[in-house]
C-alpha positions in Angstrom: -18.7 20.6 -31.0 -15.0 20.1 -29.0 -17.5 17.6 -26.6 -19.1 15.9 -29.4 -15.7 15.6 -30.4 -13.8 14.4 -27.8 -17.3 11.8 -26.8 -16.3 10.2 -30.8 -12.4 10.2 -29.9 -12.9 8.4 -26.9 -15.4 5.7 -28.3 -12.9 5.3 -31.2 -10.7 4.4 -28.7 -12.9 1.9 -26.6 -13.3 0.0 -30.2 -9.9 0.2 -30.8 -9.4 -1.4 -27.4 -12.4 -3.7 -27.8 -10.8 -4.9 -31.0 -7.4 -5.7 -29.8 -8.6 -7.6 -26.6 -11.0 -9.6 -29.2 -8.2 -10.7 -31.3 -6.3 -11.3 -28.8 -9.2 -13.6 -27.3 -9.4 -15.4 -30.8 -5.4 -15.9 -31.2 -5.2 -17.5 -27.6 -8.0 -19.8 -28.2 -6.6 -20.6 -31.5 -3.2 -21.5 -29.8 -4.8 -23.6 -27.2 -6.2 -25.8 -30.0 -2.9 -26.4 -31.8 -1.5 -27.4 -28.9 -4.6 -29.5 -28.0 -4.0 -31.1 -31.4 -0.7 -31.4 -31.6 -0.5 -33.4 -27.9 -3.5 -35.2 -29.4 -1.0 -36.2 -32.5 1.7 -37.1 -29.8 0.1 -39.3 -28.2 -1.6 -41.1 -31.1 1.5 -41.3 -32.8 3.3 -42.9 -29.7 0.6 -45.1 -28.6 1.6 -49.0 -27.5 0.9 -51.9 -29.8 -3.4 -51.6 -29.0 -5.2 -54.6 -28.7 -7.6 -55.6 -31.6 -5.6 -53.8 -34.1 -3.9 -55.9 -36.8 -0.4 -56.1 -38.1 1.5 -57.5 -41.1 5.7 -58.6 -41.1 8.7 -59.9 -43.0 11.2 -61.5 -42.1 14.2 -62.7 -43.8 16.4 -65.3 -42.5 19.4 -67.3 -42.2 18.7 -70.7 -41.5 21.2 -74.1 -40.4 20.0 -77.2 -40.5 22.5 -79.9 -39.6 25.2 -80.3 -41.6 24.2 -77.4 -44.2 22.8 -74.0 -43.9 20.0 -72.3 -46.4 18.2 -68.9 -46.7 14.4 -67.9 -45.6 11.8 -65.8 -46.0 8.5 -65.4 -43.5 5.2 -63.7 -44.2 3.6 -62.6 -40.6 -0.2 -61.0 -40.4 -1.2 -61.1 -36.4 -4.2 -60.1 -34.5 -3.5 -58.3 -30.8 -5.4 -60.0 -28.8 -4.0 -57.7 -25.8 -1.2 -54.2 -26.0 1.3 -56.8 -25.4 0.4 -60.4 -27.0 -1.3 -61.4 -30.6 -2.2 -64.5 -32.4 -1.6 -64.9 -36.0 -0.9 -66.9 -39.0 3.2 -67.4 -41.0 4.0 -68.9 -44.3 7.5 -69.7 -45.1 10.1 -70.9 -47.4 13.3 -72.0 -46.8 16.3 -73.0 -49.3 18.0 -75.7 -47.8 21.7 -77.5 -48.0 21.2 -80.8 -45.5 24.0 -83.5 -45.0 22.7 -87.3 -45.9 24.8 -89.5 -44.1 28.1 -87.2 -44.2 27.3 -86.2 -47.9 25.7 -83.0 -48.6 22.8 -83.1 -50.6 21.9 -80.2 -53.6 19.2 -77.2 -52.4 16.0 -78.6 -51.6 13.0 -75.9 -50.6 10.5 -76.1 -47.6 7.0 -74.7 -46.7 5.6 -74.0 -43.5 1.9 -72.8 -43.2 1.6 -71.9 -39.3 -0.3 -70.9 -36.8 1.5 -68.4 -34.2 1.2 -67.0 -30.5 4.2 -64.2 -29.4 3.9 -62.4 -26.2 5.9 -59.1 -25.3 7.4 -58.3 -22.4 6.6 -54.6 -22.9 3.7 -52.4 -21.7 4.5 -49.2 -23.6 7.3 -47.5 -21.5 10.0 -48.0 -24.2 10.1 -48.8 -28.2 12.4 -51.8 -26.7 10.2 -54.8 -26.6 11.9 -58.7 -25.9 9.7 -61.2 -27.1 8.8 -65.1 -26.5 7.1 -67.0 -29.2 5.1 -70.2 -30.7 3.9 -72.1 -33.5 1.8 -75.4 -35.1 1.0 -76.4 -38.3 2.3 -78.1 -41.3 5.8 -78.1 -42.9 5.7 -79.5 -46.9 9.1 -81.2 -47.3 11.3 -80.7 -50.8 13.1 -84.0 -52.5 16.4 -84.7 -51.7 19.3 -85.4 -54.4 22.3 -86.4 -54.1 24.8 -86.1 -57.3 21.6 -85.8 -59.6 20.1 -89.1 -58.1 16.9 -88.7 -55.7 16.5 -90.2 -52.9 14.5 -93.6 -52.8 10.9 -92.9 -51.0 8.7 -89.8 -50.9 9.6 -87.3 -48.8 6.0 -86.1 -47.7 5.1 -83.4 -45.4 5.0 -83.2 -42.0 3.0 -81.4 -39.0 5.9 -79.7 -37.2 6.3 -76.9 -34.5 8.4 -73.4 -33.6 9.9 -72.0 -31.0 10.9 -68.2 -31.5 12.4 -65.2 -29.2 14.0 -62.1 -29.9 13.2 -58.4 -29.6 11.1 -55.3 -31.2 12.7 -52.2 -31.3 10.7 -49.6 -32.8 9.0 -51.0 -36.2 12.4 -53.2 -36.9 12.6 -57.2 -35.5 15.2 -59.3 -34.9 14.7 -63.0 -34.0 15.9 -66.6 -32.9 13.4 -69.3 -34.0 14.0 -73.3 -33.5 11.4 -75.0 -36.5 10.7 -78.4 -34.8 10.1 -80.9 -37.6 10.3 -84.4 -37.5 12.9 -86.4 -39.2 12.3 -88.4 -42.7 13.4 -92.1 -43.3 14.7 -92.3 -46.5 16.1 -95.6 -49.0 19.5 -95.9 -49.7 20.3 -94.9 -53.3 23.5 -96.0 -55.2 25.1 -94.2 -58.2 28.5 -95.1 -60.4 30.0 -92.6 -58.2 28.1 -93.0 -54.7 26.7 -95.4 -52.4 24.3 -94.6 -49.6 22.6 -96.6 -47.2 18.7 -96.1 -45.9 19.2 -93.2 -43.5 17.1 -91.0 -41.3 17.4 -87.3 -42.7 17.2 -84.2 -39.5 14.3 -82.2 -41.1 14.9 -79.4 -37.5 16.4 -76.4 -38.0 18.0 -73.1 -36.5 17.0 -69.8 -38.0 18.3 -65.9 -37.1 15.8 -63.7 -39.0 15.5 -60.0 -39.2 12.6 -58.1 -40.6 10.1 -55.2 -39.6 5.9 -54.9 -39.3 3.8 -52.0 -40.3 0.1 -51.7 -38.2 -0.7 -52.4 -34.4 0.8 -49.1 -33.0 4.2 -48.1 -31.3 5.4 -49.5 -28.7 6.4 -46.6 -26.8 3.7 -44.6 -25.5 
């Protein structure tokens, strides 16, 4: 009996043992995929912008044309073509206050319907990313008035141009753009109050804009 006894203690024992190392087995594989998933999460969730992905932006702006100054507003959807350079389309508005022969003339709105190239000067070692940009396409030009008398002619649209740089940090965008429009010959008009002679109106303007994206990835990897 006392050997049958001590034979049942000691396999107890071993399936004590056997248990333990089993669990143990079990919790370190169990810890070796969290971390597997977690670095997996990392690095998906600190990947570079990744080519063929899309992304969307606004941007809102201040903008000074000559003579006046104005506020805009820029829709952005791109395609990366590569981690560090995407095509895309923009449409804008701006509000602006131009200057007609040394008389300001009241808010007049713009539309710009572009197509757009920006390349990065990034490769994913930082969430810092400078940028250089481009544009084509077509600019539709608002009526100008002048102490509630328009000016003579139709002020129709025109195909026009951008130049843009600035930087990327993170998911937040801050930029210097040049919209390269050309200018509009307009009749003179001639009020109780105001006379003004057949001009050329500046249609170019400065803008600073700030704005963010969402899509495409992080920059830092």
């Amino acid at each position: 009996m006392s050997v049958l006894f001590k034979i049942s203690n000691r396999y107890n024992q071993i399936s004590v043992w056997t248990f333990h190392i089993t669990s143990n087995i079990k919790k370190n594989k169990m810890k070796k995929l969290l971390l597997l998933f977690a670095a997996s999460f990392i690095l998906v969730s600190l990947q570079a912008q990744e080519k063929e992905k899309f992304r969307g932006g606004l941007d809102f702006g201040y903008c000074i044309p000559k003579g006046g100054g104005g506020l805009g507003i820029n829709f952005n959807l791109a395609y990366n073509l590569a981690d560090n350079m995407n095509i895309g389309i923009r449409y804008g508005s701006a509000a602006l206050a131009k200057e007609v022969n040394g008389t300001n003339a009241s808010l007049t709105t713009n539309a710009s319907y572009l197509g757009t190239f920006n390349y990065y000067f990034n490769h994913g070692g930082s969430s810092f990313a400078p940028f250089v940009g481009a544009g084509v396409g077509y600019y539709a030009l608002g009526n100008l008035t002048i102490n509630n008398a328009s000016t003579g002619g139709s002020i129709s649209g025109k195909a026009g141009g951008l130049l843009s740089t600035g930087f990327e940090l993170g998911k937040f965008r801050l930029g210097l753009e040049y919209n390269l429009i050309p200018s509009t010959k307009i009749e003179g008009i001639s009020t109780a109050n105001l006379t003004i002679a057949s001009s050329t109106v500046n249609n170019s303007y400065f803008a600073v804009t700030l704005g963010f994206y969402l899509g495409g990835g992080k920059w830092k990897k």
